[in-house]
N, C-alpha and C positions, 0 to 999 in steps of 0.2 A: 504494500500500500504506500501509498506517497506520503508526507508529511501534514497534509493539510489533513487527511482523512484521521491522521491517527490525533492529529488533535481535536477534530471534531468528537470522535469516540471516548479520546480520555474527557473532555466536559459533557460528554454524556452520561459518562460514568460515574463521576463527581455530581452531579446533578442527581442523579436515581429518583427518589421521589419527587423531582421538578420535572419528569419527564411525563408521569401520568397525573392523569385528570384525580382529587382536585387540586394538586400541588401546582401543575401547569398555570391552572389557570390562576390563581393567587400569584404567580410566580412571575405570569404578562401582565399584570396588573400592576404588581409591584413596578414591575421595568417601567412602566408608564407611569406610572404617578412620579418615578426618579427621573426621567426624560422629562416630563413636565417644571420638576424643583430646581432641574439644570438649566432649563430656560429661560425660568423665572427668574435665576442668579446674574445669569447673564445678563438679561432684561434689566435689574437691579444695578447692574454694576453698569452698564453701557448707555443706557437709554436717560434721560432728563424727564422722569413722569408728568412732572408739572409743566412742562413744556407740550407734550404731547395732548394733554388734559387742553389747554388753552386751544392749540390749534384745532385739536376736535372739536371743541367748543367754537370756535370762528365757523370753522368748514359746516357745522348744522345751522347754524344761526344763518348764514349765508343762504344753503340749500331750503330753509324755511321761508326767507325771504324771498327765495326764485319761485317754490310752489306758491307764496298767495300771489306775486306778481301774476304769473300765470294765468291763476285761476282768477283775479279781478278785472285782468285785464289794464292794470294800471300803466300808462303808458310813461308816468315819471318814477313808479319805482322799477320798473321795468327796466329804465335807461341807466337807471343806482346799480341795479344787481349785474347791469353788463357791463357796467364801469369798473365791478369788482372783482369779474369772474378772473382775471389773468392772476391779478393779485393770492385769487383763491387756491387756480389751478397750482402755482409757487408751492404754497403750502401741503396742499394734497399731495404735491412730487417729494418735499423736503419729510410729511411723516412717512412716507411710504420709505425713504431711504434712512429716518429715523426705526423703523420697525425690524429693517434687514439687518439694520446692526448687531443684535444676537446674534442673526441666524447664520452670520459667519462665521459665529466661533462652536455654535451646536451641529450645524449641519453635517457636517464629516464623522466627529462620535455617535450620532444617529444614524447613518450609514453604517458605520462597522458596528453596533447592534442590533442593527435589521439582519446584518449580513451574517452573523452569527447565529444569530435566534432563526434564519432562515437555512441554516447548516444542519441546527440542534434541532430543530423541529420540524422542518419538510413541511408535508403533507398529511403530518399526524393531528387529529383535532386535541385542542388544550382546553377545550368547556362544552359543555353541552347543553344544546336548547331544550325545554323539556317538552316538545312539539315541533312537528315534523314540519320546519317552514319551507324546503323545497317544494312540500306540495300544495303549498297556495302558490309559491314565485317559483316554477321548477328551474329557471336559469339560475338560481343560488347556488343549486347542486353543482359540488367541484370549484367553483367559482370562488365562492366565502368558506364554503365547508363541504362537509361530507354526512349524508346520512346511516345512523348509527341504528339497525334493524331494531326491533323495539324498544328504545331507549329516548329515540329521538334527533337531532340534528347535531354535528358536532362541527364549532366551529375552527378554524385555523388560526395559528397565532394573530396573522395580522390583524385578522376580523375583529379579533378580542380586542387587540393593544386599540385602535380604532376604536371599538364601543364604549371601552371602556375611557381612554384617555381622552379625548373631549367633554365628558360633563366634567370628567375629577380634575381636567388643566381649567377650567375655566372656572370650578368653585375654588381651586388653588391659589387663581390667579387674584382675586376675590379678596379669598384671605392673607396674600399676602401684599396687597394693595399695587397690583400690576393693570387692574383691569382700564382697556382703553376706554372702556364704556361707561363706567364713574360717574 
């Protein structure tokens, strides 16, 4: 065997009870709620929150302004909101390259833990649905998961880190006072 195989095998091996269902899936959870706490640090340590807070504040205050224009029809605020819009778009480009600023420094260690977690785990499901959802969406099957003969649906790492790590990044985000939305 080549070298990569036998170090997949050895943290398979060391893993044991991370391999099967329900260690698995506690296990992608975990990864993801760490993957979410490593962004938020980055976020914390990179980004100006109170800056970000302000422009989002401008950029709706703005796009509120454009919807009543719109909808009254007012032809001087109309001519305010297109006076502003350049000004606006500035800002929308500046948080947009305020936001990647993390994601230069997570993006790569979130790769080589995809990349790993997709070595350790293949094709084998890490949770299980307790209802068969391929057959209300049969396209699921193989796609997010595998059906598991009377047990139910079982889904794939990804699927899980995915379900699970959006609501847990965003009440994280929350609690640790990152949220754009404030």
């Amino acid at each position: 065997m080549d070298i990569f195989s036998d170090i997949i095998l050895a943290i398979q091996a060391i893993m044991g009870p991370l391999m099967i269902i329900p260690g698995s899936t506690v296990f992608i959870v975990i990864v993801g709620v760490g993957i979410n706490i490593i962004s938020i640090y980055a976020m914390k340590r990179l980004v100006d929150m109170e800056e970000v807070r302000q422009i989002t504040t401008t950029v709706k205050e703005w796009q509120e302004k454009w919807k009543r224009a719109r909808k009254t029809g007012d032809a001087i605020l109309m001519e305010e909101v297109m006076a502003q819009q350049g000004r606006v778009m500035a800002l929308q480009g500046k948080l947009a390259t305020i936001r990647m600023k993390p994601m230069c420094y997570t993006y790569i260690p979130i790769l080589i833990v995809f990349f790993l977690l997709s070595a350790v785990y293949g094709a084998l499901p890490v949770a299980i649905l307790p209802f068969n959802a391929h057959k209300v969406l049969p396209f699921l099957s193989n796609s997010i998961g595998v059906e598991i003969p009377g047990v139910g649906f079982g889904l794939y790492y990804w699927t899980l880190y995915v379900l699970a790590s959006i609501p847990l990044g965003g009440v994280l985000r929350r609690v640790f006072g990152v949220d754009i939305q404030q």
